[in-house]
N, C-alpha and C positions, 0 to 999 in steps of 0.2 A: 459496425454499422455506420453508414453514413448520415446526416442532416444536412440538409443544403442549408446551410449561414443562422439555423435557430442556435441561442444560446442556452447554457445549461440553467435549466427551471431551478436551480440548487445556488450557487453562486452570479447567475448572469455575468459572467465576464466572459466565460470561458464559452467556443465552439461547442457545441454536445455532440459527443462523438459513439455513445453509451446511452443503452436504454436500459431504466431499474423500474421493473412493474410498468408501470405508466409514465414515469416520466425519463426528460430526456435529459443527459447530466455528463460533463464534461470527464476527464479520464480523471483526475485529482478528488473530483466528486463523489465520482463512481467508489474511489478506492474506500473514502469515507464512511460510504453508507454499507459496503460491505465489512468493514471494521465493524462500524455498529451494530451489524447484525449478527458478528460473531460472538461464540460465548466465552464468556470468561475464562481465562487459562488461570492452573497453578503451576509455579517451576517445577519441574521434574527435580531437583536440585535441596529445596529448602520449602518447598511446599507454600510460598508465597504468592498475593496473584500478582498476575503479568499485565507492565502495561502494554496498549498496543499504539505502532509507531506508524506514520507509512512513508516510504521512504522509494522513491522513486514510482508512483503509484501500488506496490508492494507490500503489505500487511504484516509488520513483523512486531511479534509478541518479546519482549525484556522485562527480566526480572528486577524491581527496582533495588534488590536486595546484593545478590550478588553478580549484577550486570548483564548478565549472560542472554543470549538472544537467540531465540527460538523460530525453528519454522515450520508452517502447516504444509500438508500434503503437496502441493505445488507449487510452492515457495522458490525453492531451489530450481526449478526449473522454469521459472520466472524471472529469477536472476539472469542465468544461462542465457536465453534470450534475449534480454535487455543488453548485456553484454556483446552478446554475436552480432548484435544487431551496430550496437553504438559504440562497441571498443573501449579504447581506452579512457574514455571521457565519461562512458560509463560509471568506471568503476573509481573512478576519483571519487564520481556525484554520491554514487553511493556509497563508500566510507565516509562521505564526511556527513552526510544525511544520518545515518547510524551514530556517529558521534553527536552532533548536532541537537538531534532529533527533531 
């Protein structure tokens, strides 16, 4: 969706390029309040819960226990995307987003 030049009602810095309910919220915003709205994971691994990261607008669940980073349904091909789209700059941004956090 587009907004001609309104900023996101969430952070006001950012162009709103995303609509959540009613309001209008930049892409970094957007990612945020769908984290929020997610529920809580436990590792498949050690049964610990997961925090959650978001790492190139991207919603990814890591276990604080034994590292490991999980993804929900359309995660990976979200990835993919991002990837095909922006190459290899991409995937710099996101490893080190992932280590980062």
């Amino acid at each position: 969706m587009f907004f001609r030049s309104r900023k996101c009602e969430r952070c006001h810095n950012r162009r709103a390029t995303r609509k959540h309910g009613d309001r209008r919220l930049c892409e970094p915003c957007f990612a945020r309040e769908r984290a929020n709205e997610e529920d809580v994971r436990l590792c498949p691994v050690d049964g610990d819960q997961m925090k959650k990261f978001i790492v190139k607008d991207i919603v990814l669940d890591q276990c604080p226990t034994c590292r490991g980073f999980w993804l929900d349904g359309n995660e990976m091909a979200q990835i993919k995307e991002h990837a095909r789209k922006e190459g290899e700059e991409f995937g710099a941004g996101f490893i080190a987003g992932m280590i980062i956090g």
